[in-house]
N, C-alpha and C positions, 0 to 999 in steps of 0.2 A: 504493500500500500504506500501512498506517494505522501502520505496523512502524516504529521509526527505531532507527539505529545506533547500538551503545553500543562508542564506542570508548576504550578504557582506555589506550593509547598507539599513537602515531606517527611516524617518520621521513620521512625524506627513502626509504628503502628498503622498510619495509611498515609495515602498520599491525596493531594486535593489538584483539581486538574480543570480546564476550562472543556469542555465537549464542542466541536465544529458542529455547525449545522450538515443534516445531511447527510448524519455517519449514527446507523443504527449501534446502540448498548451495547446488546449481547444478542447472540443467533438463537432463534426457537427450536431451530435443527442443527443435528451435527456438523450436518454438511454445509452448514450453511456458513461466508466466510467472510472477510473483512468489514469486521465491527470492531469497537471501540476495545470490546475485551480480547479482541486477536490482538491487539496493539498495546495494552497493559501487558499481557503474558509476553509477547516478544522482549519487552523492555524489563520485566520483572518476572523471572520464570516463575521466582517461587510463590508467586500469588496463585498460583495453576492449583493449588491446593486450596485453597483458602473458601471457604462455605458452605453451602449445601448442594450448590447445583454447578457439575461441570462445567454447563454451559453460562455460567455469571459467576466467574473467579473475583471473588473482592466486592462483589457488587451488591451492596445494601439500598440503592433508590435508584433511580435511573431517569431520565430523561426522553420526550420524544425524540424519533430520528431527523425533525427538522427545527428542533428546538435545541439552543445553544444554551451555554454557559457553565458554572459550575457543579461538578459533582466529587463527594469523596468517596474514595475504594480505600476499603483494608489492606494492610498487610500483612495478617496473619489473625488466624480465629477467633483469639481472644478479642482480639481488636472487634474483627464482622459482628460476634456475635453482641458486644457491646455498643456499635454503633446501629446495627439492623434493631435494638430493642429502642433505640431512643425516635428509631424512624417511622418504627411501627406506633410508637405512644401516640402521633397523631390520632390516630385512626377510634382511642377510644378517650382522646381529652378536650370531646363536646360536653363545654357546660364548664369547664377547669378553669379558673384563672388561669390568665397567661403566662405569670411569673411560672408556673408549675409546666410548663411545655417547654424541654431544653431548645430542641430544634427548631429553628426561623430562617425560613423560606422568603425572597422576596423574585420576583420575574417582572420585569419590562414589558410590556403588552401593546399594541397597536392596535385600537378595537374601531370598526365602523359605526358610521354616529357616533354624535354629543351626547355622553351622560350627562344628563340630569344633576345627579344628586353626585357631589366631592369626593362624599365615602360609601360606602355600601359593605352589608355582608350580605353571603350567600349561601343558604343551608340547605339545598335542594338537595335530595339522596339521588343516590346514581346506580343504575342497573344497564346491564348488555343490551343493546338492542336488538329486537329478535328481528328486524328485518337484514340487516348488515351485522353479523359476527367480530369485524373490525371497528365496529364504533360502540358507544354508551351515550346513555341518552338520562337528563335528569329530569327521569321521571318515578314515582314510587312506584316500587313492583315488588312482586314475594322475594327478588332476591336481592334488589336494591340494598347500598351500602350508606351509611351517614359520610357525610362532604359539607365541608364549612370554608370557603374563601372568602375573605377579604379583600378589598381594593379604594385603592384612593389615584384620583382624577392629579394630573401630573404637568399636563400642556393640552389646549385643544387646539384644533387644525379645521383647515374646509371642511372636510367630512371623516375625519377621525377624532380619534383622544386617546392619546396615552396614557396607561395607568400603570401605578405600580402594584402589583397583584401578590397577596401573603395567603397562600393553603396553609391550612392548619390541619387539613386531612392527607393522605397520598393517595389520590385514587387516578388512577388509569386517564390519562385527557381532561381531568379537574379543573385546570380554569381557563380549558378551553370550549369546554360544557359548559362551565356556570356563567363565564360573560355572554356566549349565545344564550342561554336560556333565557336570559333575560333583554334581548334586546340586540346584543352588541358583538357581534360575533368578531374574534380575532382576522385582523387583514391576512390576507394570504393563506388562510387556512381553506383545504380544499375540501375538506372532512366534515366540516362543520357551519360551510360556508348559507347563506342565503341566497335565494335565486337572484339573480340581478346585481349582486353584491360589489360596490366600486373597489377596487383593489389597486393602490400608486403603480406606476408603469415598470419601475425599477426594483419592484419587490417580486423577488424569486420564490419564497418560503415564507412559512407563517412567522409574523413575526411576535416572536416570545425567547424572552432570554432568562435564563438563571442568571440574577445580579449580585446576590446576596445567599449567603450559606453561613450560618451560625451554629454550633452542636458541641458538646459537652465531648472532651478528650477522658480518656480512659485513665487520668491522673486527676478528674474531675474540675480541671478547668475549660472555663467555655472562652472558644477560641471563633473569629469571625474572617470572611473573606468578602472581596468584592470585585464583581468585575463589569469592566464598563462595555458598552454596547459594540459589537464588533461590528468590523468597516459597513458592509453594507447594508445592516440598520442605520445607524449613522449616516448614511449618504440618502438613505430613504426619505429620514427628517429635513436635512439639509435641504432636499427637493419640496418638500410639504410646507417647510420654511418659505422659499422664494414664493410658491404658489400662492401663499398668507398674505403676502405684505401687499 
């Protein structure tokens, strides 16, 4: 693969890494090849061991394949299974103070239309949808999951607005579900898009970035990263920008 690794820090326990757009996790099949985790294993054999599942050495949360930014992998099991338990407490700290949820989450969003309201939460459950097997839909069903995003309104544009987007749940396409659900569907998402939906001419991919990754190290300090919008988000606004003035 012609892809190489941008890693922003590392330990002796895991390492924290930015993710390219457009470069799948981990393979759902064996056979299947150049993902993110053929590219840890090549640079780190010994993570080749490291969790429950072959096919996601190191891999505790994951990212869409067209969604960028940061993610951290383990380096050895003490580590996964310590960081996998802090990733998983989303999933049951509906209703917790926030001080009591180690991990925070923030992603960069370009959503079509003006929101309304600055802030919003979003608590709609999420289930598979049974017409498309690759998508989820928020809506309540017998197997529907609880899902809680937050978002706050960041710049508005002709016909978008950026926000900055905090899951407090990890579910599968979460707030790319919860801003369509409600109105706003992510630009450039094809999955989830609206009929008719304007999308900037220069935008390739959905745009949604991991900006912010916060979580509790295994020596029980909480340690934070950031990373800023990559070139061709950046050039997306810059165009959104002259079309404003």
């Amino acid at each position: 693969m012609s892809i190489t690794l941008k890693i922003i820090y590392e330990n002796d326990d895991f390492l924290v890494l930015e993710k390219p757009a457009d470069l799948t996790v981990h393979p759902v099949k064996p056979e299947q090849k150049n993902t993110l985790a053929d590219l840890i294993v090549a640079r780190y054999p010994e993570i080749k061991g490291v969790g429950e599942d072959p096919l996601r050495p190191g891999i505790v949360h994951r990212l869409d394949k067209d969604t960028s930014g940061l993610m951290v992998v383990a380096k050895n099991n003490q580590s996964f299974n310590y960081l996998k338990k802090q990733f998983a407490a989303g999933a049951k700290s509906l209703g917790e103070p926030k001080q009591d949820r180690k991990v925070e989450k923030e992603y960069l969003a370009l959503v079509v239309g003006k929101i309304k309201d600055k802030k919003g939460t979003i608590t709609k459950s999420i289930s598979q949808s049974k017409k498309d097997h690759k998508k989820r839909s928020a809506l309540l069903g017998e197997k529907s999951k609880p899902a809680w995003t937050e978002y706050e309104v960041l710049e508005y544009y002709k016909q978008y607005t950026l926000v900055k987007a905090m899951p407090k749940t990890g579910r599968t396409h979460q707030i790319r579900i919860h801003l369509a659900s409600i109105g706003y569907p992510i630009a450039g998402d094809e999955q989830y898009k609206f009929k008719r939906q304007p999308c900037p001419k220069n935008l390739s991919r959905q745009f949604l970035h991991s900006h912010y990754l916060k979580f509790q190290t295994t020596d029980g300090k909480m340690i934070a990263f950031k990373s800023e919008l990559p070139q061709d988000l950046k050039e997306v606004l810059e165009k959104l920008e002259k079309n404003h003035e």
